[in-house]
N, C-alpha and C positions, 0 to 999 in steps of 0.2 A: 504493500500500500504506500509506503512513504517513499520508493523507489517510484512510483507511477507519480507522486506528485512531484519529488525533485527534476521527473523529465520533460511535467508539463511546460506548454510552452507560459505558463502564469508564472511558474519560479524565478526566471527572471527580472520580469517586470517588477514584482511584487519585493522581490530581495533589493532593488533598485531604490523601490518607494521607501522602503524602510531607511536604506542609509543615506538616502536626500533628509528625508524628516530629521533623522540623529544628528544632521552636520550643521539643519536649520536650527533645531531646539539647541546643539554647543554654540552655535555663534550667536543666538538671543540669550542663554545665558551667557557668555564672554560681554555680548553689549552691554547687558542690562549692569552685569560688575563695573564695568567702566562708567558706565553713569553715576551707579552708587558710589564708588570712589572718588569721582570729579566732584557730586552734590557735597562729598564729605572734606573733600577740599577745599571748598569753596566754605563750606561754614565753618571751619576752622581758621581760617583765615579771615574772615569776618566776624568771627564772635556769635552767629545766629543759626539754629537748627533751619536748613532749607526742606519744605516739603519731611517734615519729621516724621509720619507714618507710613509714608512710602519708602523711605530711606532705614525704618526701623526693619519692616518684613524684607527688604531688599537683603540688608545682611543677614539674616537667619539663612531666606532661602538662597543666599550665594555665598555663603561662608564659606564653603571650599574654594568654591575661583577666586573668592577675593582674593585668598590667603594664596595661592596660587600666583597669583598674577603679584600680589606685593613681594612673594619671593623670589619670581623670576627680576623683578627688576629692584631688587635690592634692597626693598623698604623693608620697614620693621612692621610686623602686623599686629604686634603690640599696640601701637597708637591707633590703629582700628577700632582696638581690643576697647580701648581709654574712652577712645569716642563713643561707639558705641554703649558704654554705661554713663557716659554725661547724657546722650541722648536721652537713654531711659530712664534718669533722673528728670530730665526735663520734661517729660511727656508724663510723666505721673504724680509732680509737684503738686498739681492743683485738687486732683484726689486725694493726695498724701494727705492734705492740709487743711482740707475739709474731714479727713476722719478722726474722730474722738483721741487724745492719748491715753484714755485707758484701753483703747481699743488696737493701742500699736504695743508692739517688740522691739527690742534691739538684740542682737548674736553678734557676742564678741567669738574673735577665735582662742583658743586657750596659750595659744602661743604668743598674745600680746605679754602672761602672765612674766614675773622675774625665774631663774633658772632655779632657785632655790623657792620656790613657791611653795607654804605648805598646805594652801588647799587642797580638800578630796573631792574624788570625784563622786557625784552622787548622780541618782535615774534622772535629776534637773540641769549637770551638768555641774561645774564647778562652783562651790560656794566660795565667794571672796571673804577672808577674812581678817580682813583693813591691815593688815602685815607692815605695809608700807615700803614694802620693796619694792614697788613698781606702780603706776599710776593708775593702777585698775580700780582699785578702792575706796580713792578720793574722786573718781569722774563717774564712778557707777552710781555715787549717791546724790550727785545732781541733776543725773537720767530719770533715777527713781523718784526724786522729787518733783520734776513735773510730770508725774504719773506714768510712767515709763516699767515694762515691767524687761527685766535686764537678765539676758542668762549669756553665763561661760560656758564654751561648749568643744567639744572635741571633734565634731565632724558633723558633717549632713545629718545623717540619723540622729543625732538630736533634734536639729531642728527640726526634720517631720516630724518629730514625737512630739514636742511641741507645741507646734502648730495644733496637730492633732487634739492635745489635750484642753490648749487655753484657746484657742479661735482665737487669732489676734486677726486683724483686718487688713492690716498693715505693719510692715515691718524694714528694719534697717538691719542690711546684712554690713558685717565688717569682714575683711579678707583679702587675700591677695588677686590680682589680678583675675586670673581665670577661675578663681573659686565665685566671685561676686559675678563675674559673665554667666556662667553656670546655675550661681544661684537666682538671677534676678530672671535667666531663660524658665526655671523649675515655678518660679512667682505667679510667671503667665500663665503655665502651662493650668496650674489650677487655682489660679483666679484670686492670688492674692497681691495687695498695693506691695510693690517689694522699691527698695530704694539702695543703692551700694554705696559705700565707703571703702577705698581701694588703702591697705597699709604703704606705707611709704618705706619699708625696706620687707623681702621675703624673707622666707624662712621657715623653720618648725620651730623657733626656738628664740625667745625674747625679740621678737618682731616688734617693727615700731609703726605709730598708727599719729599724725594729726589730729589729736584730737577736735581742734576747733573746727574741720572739716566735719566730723561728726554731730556735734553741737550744731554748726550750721542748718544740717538736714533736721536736727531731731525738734530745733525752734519753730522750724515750717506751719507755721497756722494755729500757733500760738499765741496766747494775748503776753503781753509783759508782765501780767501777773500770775502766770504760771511758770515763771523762767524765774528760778534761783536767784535773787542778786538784783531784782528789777523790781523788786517789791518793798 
């Protein structure tokens, strides 16, 4: 049977159609990456998100070409990486900031902690306990003072659990680069306000994070009289 069809005279034709279509769909994906990288040049370069929800689903569904195309020609796809979660911050600021802060998280990662840390780890994640070895304990209780519910966490699978157990609506991921790309793709996926904070050096191990870039996000639709120090 499948010899009678490989001799029909339709196998040709039809094998033909197929890899005109495949060369059409890589060169409309190779376009459409090029647009989305000119659009992201271009607001980088001006300071303003151009066309921001077409430029968001652009890089999900071309995230391999991009990365492709920035390696063929030398760039770092890192600063894709960067864009893309300022974008995401910025297209979800006005949700953010209208939802309740009893109603939002923040997930630090455990590795902000000092080397000698001696909190445990517990089913919530790590309890800080104000040690003073490291800045976690003095800025988690200005989080938690504007109603902020604040966990130290070892990985992913915390924060599903989490989620899972307190329904927050909205949440601030802290992490390094690709962990926040990752986390804030997982946000969408089911339907929670997710917002990044990228650490300002890697690592597993005494990582360092701005915090006032933290602070920044966590004020978002806040009165002055819920922010520590404005009262």
């Amino acid at each position: 049977m499948s010899t009678m069809f490989l001799s029909s005279p339709l196998w040709t034709p039809l094998m033909t159609l197929i890899g005109e279509i495949t060369v059409l769909i890589f060169i409309g994906m190779f376009v459409g990456a090029i647009i989305v990288m000119t659009i992201a040049t271009f607001s980088v370069r001006n300071g303003e998100f151009y066309f921001p929800r077409l430029m968001k689903s652009g890089m999900v569904l071309l995230e391999g070409m991009i990365k492709g195309i920035c390696k063929f020609f030398g760039f770092d796809d890192k600063d894709l990486v960067t864009f893309f979660i300022r974008l995401h911050n910025t297209m979800n600021m006005k949700t953010f900031g209208e939802t309740p802060v009893k109603k939002r998280a923040i997930f630090l990662p455990q590795c902000l902690r000092a080397g000698d840390c001696p909190a445990r780890l517990t089913p919530e994640g790590l309890v800080c306990r104000r040690c003073k070895r490291c800045a976690i304990g003095s800025e988690i209780d200005a989080y938690e003072a504007m109603g902020y519910r604040v966990f130290i966490v070892p990985g992913s699978t915390f924060i599903k659990r989490m989620v899972k157990q307190y329904h927050p609506e909205a949440v601030i991921g802290v992490g390094c680069l690709m962990e926040i790309k990752e986390g804030l793709e997982l946000c969408d996926r089911i339907g929670l306000i997710g917002m990044g904070v990228v650490t300002l050096k890697d690592g597993c191990v005494e990582t360092v994070l701005d915090w006032n870039d933290l602070t920044e996000i966590a004020e978002i639709g806040l009165g002055s009289e819920s922010v520590p120090g404005n009262t």
